[in-house]
C-alpha positions as CSV (number, residue, x, y, z in Angstrom):
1,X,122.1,73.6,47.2
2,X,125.0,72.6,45.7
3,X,127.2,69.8,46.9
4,X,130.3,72.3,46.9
5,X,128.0,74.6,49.4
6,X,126.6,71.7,51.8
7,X,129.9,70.2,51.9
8,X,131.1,74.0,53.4
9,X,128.4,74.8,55.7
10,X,128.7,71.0,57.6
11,X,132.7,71.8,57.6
12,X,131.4,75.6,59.5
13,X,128.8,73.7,61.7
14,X,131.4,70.6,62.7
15,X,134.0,73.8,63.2
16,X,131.5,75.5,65.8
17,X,130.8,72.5,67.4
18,X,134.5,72.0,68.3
19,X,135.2,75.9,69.3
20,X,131.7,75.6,71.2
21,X,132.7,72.2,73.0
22,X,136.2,73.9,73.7
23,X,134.7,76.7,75.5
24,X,132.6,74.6,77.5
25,X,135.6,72.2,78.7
26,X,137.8,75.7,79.1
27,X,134.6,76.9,81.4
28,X,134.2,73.5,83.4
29,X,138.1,73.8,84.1
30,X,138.1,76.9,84.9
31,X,136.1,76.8,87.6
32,X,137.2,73.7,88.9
33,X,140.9,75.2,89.2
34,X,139.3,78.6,91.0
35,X,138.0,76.3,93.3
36,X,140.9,74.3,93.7
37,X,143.3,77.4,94.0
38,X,140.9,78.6,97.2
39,X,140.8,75.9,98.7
40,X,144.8,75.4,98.5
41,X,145.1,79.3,99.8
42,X,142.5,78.4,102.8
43,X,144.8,75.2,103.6
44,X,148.1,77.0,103.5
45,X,147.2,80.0,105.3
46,X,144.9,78.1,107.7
47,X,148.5,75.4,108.6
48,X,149.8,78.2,110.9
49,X,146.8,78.2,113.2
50,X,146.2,74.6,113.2
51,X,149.8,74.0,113.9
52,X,150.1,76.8,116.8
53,X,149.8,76.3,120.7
54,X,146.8,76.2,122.4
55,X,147.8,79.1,124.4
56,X,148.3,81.5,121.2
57,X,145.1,81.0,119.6
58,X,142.1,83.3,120.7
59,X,140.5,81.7,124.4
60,X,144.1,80.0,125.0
61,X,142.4,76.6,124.5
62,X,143.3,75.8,121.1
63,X,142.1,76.3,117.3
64,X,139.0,73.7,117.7
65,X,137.9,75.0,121.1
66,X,137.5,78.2,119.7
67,X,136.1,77.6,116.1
68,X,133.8,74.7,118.0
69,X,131.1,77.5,119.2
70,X,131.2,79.7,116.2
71,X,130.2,76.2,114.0
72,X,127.3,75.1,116.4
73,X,126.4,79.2,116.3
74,X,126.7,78.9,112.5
75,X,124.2,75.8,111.9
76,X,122.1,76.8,114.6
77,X,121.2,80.3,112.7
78,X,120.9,78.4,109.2
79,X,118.7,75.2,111.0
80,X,116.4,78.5,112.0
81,X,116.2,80.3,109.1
82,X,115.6,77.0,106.8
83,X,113.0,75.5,109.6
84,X,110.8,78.7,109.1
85,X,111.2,79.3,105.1
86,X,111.1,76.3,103.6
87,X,107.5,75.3,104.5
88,X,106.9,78.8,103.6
89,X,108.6,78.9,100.4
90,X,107.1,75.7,99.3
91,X,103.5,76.6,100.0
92,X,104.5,79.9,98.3
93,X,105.6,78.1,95.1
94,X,102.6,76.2,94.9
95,X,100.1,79.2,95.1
96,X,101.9,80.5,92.5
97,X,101.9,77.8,90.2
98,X,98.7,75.8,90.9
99,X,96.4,78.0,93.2
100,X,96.4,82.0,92.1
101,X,94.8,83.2,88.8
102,X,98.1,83.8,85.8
103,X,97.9,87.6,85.9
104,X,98.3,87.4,90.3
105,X,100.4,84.5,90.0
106,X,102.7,86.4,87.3
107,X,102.4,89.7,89.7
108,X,103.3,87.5,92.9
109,X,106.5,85.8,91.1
110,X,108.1,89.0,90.1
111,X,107.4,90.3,93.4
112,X,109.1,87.0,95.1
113,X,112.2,88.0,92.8
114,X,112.3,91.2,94.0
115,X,113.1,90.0,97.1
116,X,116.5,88.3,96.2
117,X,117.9,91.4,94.7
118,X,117.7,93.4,97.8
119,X,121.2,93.9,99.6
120,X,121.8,91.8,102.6
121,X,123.0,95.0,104.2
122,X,119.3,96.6,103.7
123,X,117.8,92.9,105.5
124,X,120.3,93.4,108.0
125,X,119.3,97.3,108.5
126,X,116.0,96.2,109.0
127,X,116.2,93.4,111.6
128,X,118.4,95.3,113.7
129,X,116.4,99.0,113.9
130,X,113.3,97.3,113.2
131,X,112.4,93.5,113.6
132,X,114.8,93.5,116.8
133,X,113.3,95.9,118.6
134,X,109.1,94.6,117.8
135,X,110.1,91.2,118.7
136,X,111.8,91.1,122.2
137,X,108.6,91.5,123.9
138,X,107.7,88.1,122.7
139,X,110.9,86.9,124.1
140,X,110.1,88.3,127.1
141,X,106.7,86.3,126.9
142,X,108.7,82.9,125.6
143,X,111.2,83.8,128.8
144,X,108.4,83.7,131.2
145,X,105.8,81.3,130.0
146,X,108.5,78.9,128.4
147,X,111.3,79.3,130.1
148,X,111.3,75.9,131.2
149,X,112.2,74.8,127.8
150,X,116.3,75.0,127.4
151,X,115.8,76.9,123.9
152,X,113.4,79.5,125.5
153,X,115.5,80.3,128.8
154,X,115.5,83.6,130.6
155,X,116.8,85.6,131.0
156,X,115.2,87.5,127.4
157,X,117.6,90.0,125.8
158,X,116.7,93.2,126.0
159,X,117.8,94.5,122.5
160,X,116.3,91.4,120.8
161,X,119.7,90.9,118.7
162,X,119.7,87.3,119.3
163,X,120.2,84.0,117.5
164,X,116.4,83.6,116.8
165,X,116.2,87.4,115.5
166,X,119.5,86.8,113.2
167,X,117.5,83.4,111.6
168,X,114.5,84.8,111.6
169,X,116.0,87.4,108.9
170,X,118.0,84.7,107.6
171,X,114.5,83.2,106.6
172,X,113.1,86.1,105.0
173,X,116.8,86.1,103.0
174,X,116.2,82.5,101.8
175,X,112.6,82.7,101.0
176,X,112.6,84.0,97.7
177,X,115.7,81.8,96.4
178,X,113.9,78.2,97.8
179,X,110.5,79.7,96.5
180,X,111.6,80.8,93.1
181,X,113.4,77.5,92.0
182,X,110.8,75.0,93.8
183,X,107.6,77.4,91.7
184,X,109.8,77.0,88.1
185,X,110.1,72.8,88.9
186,X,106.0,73.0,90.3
187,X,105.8,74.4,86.9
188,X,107.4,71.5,85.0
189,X,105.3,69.1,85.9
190,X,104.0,67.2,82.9
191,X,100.5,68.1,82.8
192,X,99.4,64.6,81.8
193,X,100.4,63.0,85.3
194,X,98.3,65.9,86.8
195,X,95.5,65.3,84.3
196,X,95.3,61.8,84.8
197,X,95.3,62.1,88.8
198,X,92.1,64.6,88.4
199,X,90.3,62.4,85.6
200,X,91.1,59.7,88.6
201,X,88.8,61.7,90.9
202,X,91.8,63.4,93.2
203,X,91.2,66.6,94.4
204,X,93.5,69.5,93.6
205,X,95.4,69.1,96.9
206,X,95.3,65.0,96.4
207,X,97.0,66.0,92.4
208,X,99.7,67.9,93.9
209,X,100.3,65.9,96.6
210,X,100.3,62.9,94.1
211,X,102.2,63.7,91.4
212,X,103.5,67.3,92.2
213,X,105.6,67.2,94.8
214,X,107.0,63.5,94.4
215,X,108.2,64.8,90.5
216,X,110.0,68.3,92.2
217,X,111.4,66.4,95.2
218,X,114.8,66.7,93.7
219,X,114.4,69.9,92.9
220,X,112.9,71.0,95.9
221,X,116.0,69.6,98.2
222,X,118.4,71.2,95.6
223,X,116.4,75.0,96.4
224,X,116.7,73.9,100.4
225,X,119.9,73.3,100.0
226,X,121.1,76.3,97.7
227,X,119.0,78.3,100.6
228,X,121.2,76.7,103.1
229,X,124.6,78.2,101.5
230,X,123.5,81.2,101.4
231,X,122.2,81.3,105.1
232,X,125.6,79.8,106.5
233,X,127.8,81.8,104.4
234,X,125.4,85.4,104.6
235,X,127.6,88.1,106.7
236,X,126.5,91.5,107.1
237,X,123.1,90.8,108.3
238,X,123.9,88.9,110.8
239,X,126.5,91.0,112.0
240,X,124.5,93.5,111.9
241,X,121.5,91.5,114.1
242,X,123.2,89.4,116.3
243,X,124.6,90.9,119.6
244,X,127.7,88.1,119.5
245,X,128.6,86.0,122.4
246,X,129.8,83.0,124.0
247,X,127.5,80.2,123.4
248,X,124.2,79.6,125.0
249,X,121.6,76.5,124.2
250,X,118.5,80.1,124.6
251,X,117.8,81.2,121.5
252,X,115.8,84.5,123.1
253,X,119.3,85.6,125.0
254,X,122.4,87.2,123.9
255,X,125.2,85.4,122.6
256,X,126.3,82.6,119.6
257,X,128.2,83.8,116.8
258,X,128.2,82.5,113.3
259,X,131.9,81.8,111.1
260,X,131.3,84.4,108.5
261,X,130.2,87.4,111.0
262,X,132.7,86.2,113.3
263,X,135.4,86.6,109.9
264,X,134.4,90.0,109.0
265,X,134.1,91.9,112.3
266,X,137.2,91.0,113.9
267,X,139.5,90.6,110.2
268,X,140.0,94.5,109.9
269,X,141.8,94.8,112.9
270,X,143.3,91.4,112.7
271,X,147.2,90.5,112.2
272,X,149.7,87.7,113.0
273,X,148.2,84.7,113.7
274,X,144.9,86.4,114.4
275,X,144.8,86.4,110.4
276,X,145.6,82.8,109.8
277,X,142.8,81.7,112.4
278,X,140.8,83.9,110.7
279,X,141.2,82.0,107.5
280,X,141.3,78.6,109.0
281,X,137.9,79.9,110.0
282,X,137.1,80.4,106.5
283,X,138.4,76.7,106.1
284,X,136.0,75.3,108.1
285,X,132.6,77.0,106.9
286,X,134.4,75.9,103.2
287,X,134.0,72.2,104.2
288,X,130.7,72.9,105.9
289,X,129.7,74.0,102.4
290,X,131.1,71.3,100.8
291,X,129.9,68.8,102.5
292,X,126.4,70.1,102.3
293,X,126.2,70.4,98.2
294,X,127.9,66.6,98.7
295,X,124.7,65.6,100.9
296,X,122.2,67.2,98.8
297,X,124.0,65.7,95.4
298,X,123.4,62.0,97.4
299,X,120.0,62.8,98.2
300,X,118.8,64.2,94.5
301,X,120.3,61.2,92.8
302,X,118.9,58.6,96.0
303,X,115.6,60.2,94.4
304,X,116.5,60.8,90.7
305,X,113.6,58.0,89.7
306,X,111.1,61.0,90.1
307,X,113.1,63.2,88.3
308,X,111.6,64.7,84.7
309,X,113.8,62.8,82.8
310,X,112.6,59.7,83.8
């Protein structure tokens, strides 16, 4: 190679390294001013609602004594559906990745994937003709064997649409997202700390529990947490599920509501003010959101010494 032609290509590669870098910034900035410019829409539309009497806003108490329920409604569903999958999920993953022979464990993976494509409509569909319907009369046996329990107080709905149906298919919506990112960082493991933990004498369960899980603990509250977007900000399901209501500590009896159902059944027919509070609405689950990527950010780097790269 001449010194004429080497002297060309590292002028094209230092040329694609600055158009490459370029679109990268571009991309980062572009999503950071999309973010910003929601955020700013949510704040100015949301002002009107905040600043409005109490008596104007829906339940003539004010905007935070009527978003107040719909939050606790909204963390309520998402503590339910992330209480029952993640445990799940995670014992999934590891099947997958250390348990099942390759050709079940590549079968059982797509299958898992599967899951997260279908519509959220279809889950819903499903909970309410379906799940709804098989589970109320264990509600009725929760009502009357545990009623005594705040959470489990009768009297059972009758239809089933309740808080506990709506995070119980909540769950089944998370599942596959927590177990298909907590099986690709099982996967990651470097093989020599699980070598070295068997040559050691540990059992399969004692290797995993050893050097498995402590290296995907980041990863593994970055999946929870990624599930717990999606289950506060999912919609049609739960709309579709829950029989809405004012708020009640049973999860086995009618009522609760979450931000994002509450958003889309009543925005159709909303106008005026009903429309800003809608969006102030939106406003708030935004900040839920936020703050939950912010707490799981602090948690992953509180833990980055077991990270991969280290």
């Amino acid at each position: 190679m001449t010194t004429n032609s080497l002297t060309t290509s590292q002028g094209a590669g230092r040329a694609g390294d600055k158009v490459f870098s370029g679109a990268a910034m571009a991309a980062g900035c572009l999503i950071l001013a999309v973010l910003f410019g929601v955020a700013l829409f949510l704040v100015v539309q949301a002002i009107p609602a905040l600043a409005a009497p109490p008596a104007d806003i829906q339940g003539g108490h004010g905007f935070f004594a009527y978003i107040a329920p719909i939050v606790v409604g909204t963390l309520i569903a998402a503590v339910i559906a992330l209480v029952i999958a993640t445990p799940v999920a995670i014992g999934v993953a590891l099947f997958i990745s250390h348990y099942a022979p390759r050709r079940l464990a590549s079968g059982l993976g797509y299958v898992v994937d599967l899951l997260a494509a279908i519509p959220s409509v279809v889950y819903g569909a499903w909970g309410a003709a379906f799940l709804a319907k098989e589970i109320s009369p264990a509600y009725d046996w929760l009502a009357n064997n545990l009623g005594w329990i705040p959470i489990f107080q009768g009297p059972a709905s009758a239809t089933g649409k309740t808080i506990l149906t709506a995070g119980i298919v909540l769950s089944v919506m998370v599942l596959p997202i927590i177990t298909s990112l907590s099986r690709e960082i099982f996967l990651q493991t470097p093989k020599l700390h699980e070598e070295a933990a068997l040559a050691l004498g540990a059992t399969r369960w004692e290797m995993i529990r050893m050097a498995v899980l402590p290296f995907g603990r980041p990863g593994i509250v970055s999946a929870i947490m990624l599930g717990l977007g999606r289950a506060l900000g999912e919609t049609m399901a739960v709309a579709l599920v829950l029989s809405s209501g004012v708020l009640t500590a049973s999860l086995i009896q009618s009522g609760n509501q979450t931000i994002a159902a509450e958003i889309a059944l009543n925005f159709p027919e909303a106008s005026g003010l009903k429309v800003n509070t809608l969006i102030a609405a939106g406003l708030v689950l935004f900040v839920i959101t936020l703050g939950v990527n912010m707490i799981a950010r602090w948690i992953i780097t509180k833990h980055k010494e077991f990270s991969g790269a280290n």
